[in-house]
LOVO-593654 format. One record per atom (N, C-alpha, C): z negated, x negated, y negated; residue number from 1; atom name; chain. Coordinates in steps of 0.02 Angstrom, whole numbers, padded with zeros to 5 digits. Atoms other than C-alpha are relative to their C-alpha. Layout:
<pts>
{pt {Z; X; Y}; NUM; 'CA'; 'A'}
...
</pts>
This chain:
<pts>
{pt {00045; -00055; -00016}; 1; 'N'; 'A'}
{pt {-04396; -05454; -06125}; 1; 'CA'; 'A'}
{pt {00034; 00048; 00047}; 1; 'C'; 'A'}
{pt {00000; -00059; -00051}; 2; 'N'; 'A'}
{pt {-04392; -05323; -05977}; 2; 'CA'; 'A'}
{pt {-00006; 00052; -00017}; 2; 'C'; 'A'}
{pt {00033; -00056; 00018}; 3; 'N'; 'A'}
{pt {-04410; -05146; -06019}; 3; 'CA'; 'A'}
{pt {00011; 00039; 00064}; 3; 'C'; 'A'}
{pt {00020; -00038; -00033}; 4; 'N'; 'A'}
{pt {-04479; -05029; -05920}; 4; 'CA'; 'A'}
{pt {-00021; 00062; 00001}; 4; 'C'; 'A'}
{pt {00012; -00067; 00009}; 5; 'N'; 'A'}
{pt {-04499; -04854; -05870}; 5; 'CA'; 'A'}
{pt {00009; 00043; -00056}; 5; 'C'; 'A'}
{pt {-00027; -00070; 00042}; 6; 'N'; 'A'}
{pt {-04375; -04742; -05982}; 6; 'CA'; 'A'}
{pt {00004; 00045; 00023}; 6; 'C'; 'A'}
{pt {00002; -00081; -00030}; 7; 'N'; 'A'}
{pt {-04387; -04621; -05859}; 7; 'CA'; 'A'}
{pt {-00045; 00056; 00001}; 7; 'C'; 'A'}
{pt {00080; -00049; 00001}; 8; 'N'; 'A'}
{pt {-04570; -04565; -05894}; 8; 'CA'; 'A'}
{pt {00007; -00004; -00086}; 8; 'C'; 'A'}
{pt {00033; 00004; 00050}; 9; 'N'; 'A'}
{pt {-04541; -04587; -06078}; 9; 'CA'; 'A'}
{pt {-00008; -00046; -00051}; 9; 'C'; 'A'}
{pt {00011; 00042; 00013}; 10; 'N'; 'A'}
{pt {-04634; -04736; -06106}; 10; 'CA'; 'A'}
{pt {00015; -00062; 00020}; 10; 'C'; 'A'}
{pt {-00018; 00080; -00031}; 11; 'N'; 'A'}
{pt {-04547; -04904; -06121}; 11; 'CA'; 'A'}
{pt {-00047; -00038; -00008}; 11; 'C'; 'A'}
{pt {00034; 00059; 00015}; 12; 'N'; 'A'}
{pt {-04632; -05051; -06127}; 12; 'CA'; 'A'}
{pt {00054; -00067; 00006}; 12; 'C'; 'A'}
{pt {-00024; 00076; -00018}; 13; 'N'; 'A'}
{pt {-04573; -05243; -06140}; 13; 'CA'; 'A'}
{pt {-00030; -00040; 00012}; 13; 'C'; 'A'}
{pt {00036; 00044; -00037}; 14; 'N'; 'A'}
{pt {-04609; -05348; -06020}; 14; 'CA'; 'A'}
{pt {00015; -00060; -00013}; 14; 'C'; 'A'}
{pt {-00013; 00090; 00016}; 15; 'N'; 'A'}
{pt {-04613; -05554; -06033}; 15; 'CA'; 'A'}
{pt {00054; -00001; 00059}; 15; 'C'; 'A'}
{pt {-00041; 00025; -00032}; 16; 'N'; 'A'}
{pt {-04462; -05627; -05965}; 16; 'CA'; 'A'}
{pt {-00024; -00041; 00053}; 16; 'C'; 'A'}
{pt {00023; 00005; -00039}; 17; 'N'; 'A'}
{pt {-04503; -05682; -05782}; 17; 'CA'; 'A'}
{pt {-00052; 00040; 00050}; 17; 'C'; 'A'}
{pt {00041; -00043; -00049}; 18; 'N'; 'A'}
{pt {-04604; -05542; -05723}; 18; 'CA'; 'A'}
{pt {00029; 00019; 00037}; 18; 'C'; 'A'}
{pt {-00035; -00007; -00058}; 19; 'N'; 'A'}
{pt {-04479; -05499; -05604}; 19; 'CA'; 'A'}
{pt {-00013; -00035; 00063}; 19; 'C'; 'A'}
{pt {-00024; 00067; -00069}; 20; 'N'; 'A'}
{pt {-04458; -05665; -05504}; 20; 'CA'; 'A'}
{pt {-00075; -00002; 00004}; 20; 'C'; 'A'}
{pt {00054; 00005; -00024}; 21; 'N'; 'A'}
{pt {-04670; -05673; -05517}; 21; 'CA'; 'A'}
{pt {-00005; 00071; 00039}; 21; 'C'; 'A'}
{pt {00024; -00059; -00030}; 22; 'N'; 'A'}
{pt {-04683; -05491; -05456}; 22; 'CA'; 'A'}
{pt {00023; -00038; 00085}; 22; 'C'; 'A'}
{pt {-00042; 00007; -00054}; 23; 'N'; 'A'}
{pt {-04543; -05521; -05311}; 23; 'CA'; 'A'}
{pt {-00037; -00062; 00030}; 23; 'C'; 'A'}
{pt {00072; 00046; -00038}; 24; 'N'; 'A'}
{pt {-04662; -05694; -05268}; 24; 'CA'; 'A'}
{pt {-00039; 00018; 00021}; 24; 'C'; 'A'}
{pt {00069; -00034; -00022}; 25; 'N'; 'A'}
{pt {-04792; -05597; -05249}; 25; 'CA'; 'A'}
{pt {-00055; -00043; -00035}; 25; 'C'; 'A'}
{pt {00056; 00032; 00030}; 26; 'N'; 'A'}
{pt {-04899; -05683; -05382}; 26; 'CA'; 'A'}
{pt {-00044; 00084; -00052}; 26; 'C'; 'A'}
{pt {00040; -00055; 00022}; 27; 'N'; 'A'}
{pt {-04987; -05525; -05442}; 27; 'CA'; 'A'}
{pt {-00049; 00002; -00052}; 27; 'C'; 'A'}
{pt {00018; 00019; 00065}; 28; 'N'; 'A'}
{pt {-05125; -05595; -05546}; 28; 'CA'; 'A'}
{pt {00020; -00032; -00055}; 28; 'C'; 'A'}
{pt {-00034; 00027; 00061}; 29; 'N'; 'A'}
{pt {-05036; -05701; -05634}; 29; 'CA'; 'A'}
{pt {00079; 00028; -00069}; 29; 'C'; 'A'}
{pt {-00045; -00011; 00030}; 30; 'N'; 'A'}
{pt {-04887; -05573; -05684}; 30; 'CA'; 'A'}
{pt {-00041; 00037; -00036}; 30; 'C'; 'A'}
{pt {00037; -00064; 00035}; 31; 'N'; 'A'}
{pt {-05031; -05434; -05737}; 31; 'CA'; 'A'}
{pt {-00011; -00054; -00086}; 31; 'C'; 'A'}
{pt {00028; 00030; 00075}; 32; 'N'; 'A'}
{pt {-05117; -05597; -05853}; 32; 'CA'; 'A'}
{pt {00060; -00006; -00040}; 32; 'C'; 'A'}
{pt {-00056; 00021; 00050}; 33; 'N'; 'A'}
{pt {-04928; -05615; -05927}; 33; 'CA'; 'A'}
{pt {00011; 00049; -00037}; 33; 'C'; 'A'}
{pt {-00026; -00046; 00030}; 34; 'N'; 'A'}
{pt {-04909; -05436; -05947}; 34; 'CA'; 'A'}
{pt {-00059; 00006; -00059}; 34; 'C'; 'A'}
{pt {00073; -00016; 00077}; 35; 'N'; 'A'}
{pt {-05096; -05414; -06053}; 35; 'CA'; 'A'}
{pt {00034; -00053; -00047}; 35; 'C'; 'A'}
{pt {00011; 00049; 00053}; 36; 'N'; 'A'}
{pt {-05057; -05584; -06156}; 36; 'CA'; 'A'}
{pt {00065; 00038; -00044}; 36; 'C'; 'A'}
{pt {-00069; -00005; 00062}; 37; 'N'; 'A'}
{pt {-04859; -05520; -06214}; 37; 'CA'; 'A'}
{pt {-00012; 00085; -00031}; 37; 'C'; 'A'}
{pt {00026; -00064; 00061}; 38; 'N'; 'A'}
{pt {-04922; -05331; -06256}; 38; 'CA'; 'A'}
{pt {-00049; -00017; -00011}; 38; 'C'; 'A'}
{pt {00095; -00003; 00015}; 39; 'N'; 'A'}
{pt {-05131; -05371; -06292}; 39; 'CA'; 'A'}
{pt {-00004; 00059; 00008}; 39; 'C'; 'A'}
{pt {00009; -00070; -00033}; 40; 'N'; 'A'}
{pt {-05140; -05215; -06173}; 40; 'CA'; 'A'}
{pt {-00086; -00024; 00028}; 40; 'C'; 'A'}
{pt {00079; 00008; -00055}; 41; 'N'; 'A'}
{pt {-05326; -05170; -06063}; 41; 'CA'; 'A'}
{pt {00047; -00042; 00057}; 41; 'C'; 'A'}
{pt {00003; 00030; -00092}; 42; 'N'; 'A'}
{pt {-05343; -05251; -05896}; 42; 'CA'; 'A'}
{pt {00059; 00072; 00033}; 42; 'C'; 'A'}
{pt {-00062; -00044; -00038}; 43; 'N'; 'A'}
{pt {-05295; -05064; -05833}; 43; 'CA'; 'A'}
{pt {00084; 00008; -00009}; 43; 'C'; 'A'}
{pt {-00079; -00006; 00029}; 44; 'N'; 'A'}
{pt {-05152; -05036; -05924}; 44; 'CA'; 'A'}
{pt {00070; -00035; 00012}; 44; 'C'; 'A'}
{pt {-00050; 00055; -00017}; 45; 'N'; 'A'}
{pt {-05060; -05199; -05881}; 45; 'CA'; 'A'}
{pt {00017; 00017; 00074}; 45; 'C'; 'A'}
{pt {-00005; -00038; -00062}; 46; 'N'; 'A'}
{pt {-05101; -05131; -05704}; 46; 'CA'; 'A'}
{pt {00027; 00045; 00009}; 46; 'C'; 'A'}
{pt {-00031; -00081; -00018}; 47; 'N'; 'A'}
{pt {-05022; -04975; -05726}; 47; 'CA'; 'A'}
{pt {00075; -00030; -00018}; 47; 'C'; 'A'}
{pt {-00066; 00015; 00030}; 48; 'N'; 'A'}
{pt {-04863; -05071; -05822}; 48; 'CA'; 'A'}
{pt {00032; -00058; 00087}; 48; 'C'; 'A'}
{pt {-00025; 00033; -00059}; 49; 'N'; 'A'}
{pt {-04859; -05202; -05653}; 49; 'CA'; 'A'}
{pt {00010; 00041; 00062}; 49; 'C'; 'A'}
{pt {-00040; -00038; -00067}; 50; 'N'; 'A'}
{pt {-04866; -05064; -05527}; 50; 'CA'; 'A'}
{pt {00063; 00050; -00016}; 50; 'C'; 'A'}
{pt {-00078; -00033; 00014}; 51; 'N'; 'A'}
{pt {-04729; -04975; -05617}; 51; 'CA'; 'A'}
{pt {00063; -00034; 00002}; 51; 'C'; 'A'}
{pt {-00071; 00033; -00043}; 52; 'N'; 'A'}
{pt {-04603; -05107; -05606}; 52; 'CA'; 'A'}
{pt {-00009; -00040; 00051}; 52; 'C'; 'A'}
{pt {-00024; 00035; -00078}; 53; 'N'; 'A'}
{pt {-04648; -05170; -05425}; 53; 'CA'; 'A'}
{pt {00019; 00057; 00015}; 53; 'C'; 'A'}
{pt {-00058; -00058; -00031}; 54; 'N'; 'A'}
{pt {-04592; -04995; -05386}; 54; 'CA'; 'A'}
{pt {00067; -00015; -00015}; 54; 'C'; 'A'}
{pt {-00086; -00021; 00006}; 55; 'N'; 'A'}
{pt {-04441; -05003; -05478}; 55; 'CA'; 'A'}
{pt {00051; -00051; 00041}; 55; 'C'; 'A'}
{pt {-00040; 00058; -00048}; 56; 'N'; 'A'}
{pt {-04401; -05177; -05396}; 56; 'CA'; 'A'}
{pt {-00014; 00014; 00074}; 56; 'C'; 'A'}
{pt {00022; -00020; -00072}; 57; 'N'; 'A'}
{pt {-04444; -05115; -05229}; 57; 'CA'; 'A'}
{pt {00043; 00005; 00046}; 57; 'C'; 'A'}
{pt {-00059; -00007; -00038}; 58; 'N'; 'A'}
{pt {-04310; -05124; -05100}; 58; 'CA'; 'A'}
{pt {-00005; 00084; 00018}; 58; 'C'; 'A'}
{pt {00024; -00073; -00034}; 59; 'N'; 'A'}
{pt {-04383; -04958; -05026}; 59; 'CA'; 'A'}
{pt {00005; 00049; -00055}; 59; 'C'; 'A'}
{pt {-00011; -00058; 00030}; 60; 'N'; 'A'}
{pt {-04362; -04858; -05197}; 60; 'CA'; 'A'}
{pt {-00075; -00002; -00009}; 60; 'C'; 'A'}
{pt {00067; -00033; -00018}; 61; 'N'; 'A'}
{pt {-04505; -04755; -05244}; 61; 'CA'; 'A'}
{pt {-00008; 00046; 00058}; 61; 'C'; 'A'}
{pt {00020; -00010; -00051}; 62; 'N'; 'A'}
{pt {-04580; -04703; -05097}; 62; 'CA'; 'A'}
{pt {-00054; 00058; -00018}; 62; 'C'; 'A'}
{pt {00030; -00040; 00019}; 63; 'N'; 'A'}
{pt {-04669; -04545; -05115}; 63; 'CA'; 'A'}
{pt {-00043; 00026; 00061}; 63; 'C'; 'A'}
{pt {00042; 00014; -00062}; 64; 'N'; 'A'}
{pt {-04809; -04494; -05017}; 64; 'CA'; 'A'}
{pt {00027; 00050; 00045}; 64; 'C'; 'A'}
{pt {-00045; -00072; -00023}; 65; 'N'; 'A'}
{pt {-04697; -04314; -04968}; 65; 'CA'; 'A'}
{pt {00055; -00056; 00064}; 65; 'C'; 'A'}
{pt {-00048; 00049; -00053}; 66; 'N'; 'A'}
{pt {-04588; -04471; -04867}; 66; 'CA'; 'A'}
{pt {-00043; -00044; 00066}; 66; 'C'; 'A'}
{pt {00039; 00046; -00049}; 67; 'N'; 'A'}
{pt {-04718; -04559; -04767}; 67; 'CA'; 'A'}
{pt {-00049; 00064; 00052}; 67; 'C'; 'A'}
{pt {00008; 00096; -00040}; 68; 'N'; 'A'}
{pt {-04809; -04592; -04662}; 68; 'CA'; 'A'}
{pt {00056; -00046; 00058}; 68; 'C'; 'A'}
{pt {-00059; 00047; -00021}; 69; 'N'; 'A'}
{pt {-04707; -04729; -04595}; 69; 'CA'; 'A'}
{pt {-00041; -00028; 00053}; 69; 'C'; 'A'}
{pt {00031; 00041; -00052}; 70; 'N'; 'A'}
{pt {-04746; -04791; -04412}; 70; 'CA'; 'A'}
{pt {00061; -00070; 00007}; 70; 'C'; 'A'}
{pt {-00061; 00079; -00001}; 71; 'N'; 'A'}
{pt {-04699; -04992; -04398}; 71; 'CA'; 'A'}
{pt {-00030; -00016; 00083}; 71; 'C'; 'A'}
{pt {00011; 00025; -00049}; 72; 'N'; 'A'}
{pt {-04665; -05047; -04227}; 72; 'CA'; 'A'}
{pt {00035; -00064; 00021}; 72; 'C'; 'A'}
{pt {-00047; 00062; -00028}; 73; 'N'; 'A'}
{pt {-04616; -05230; -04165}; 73; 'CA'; 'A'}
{pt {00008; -00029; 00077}; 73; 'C'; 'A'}
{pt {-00028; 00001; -00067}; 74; 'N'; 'A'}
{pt {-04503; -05244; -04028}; 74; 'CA'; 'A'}
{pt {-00009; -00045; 00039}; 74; 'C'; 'A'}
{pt {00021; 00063; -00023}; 75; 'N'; 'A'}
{pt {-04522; -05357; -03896}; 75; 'CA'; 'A'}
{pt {00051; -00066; -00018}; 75; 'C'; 'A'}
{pt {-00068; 00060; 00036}; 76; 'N'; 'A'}
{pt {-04370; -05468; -03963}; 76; 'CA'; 'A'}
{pt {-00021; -00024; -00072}; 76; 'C'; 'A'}
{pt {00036; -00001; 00083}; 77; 'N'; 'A'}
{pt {-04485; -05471; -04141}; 77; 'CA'; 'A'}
{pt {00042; 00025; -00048}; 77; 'C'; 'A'}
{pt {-00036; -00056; 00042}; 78; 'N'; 'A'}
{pt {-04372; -05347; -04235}; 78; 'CA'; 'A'}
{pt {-00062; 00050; -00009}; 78; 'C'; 'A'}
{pt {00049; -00017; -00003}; 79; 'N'; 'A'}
{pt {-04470; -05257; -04336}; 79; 'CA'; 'A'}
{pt {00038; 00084; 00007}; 79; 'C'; 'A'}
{pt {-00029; -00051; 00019}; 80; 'N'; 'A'}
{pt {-04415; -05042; -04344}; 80; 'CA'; 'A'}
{pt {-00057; 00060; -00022}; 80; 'C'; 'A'}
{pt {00048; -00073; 00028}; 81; 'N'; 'A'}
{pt {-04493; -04898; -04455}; 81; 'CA'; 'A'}
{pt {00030; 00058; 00024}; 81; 'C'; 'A'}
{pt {-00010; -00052; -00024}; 82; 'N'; 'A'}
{pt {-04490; -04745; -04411}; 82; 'CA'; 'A'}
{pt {-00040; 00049; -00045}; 82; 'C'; 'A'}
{pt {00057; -00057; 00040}; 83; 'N'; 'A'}
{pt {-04546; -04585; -04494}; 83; 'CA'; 'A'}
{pt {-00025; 00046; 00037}; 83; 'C'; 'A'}
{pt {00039; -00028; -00058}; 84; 'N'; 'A'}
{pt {-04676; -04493; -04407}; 84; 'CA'; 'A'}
{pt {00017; 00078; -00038}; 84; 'C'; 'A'}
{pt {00003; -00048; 00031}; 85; 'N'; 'A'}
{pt {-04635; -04323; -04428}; 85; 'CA'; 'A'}
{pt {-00062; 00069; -00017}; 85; 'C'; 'A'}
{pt {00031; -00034; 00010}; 86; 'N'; 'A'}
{pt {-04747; -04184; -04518}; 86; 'CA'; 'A'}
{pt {-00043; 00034; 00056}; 86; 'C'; 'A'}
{pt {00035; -00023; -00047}; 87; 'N'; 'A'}
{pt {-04826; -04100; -04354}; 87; 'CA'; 'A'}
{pt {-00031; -00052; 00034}; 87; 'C'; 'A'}
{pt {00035; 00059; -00034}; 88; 'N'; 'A'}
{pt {-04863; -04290; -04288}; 88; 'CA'; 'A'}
{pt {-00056; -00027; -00041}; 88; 'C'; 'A'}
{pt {00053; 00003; 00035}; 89; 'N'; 'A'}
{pt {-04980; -04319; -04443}; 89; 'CA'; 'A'}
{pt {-00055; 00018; 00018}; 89; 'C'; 'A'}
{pt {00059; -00017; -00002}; 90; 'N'; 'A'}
{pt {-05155; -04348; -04414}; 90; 'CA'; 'A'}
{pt {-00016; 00035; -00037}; 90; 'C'; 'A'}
{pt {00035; -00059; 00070}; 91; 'N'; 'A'}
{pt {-05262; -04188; -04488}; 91; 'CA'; 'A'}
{pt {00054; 00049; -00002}; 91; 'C'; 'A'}
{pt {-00053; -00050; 00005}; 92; 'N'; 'A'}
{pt {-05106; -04084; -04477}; 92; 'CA'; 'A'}
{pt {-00014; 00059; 00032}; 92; 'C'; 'A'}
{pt {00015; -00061; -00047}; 93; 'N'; 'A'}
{pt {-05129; -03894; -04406}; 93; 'CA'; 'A'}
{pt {00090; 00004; 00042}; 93; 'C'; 'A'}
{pt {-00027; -00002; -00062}; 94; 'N'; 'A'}
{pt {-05019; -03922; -04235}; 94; 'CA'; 'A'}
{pt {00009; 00053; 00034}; 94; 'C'; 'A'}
{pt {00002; -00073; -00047}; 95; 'N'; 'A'}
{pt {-04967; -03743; -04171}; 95; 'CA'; 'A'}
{pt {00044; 00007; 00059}; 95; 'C'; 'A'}
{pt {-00039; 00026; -00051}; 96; 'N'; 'A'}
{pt {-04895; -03790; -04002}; 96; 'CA'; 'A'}
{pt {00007; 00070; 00058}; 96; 'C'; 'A'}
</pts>
């Protein structure tokens, strides 16, 4: 078992392999593992799978105070992010 999120509190234990399915990117099939090993809701399992693809996340949690993130690929196909800064945000009040 996995446990998850002592930082909010509430752990949970997850089925062994939800990692390596998250990191696959099999998504429905780690949520149906997570409902069958707690008999959680639909949401709930949803709220327990997007809490540890954050934590496995190369990127960290990513908060929305950090983004938006412009992706550009070079002509060599490298990809590079960039962070657009606060006054470049669409909707932003721009006092130039």
């Amino acid at each position: 078992m996995i446990t998850v999120g002592p930082e909010r509190g509430a752990v949970a234990e997850l089925p062994v392999g939800v990692d390596e399915d998250i990191l696959a990117g099999r998504a429905i099939h780690t949520i149906a593992s997570i409902r069958e090993a707690r008999g959680c809701t639909l949401p709930e399992a949803i709220a327990l799978f997007h809490q540890r693809a954050a934590e496995l996340s190369p990127l960290g949690k990513v908060s929305a105070a950090q983004g938006p993130f412009v992706l550009r690929i070079e002509p060599d196909g490298s990809l590079v992010v960039h962070e657009r800064p606060p006054e470049d945000h669409p909707g932003s009040q721009h006092k130039g």
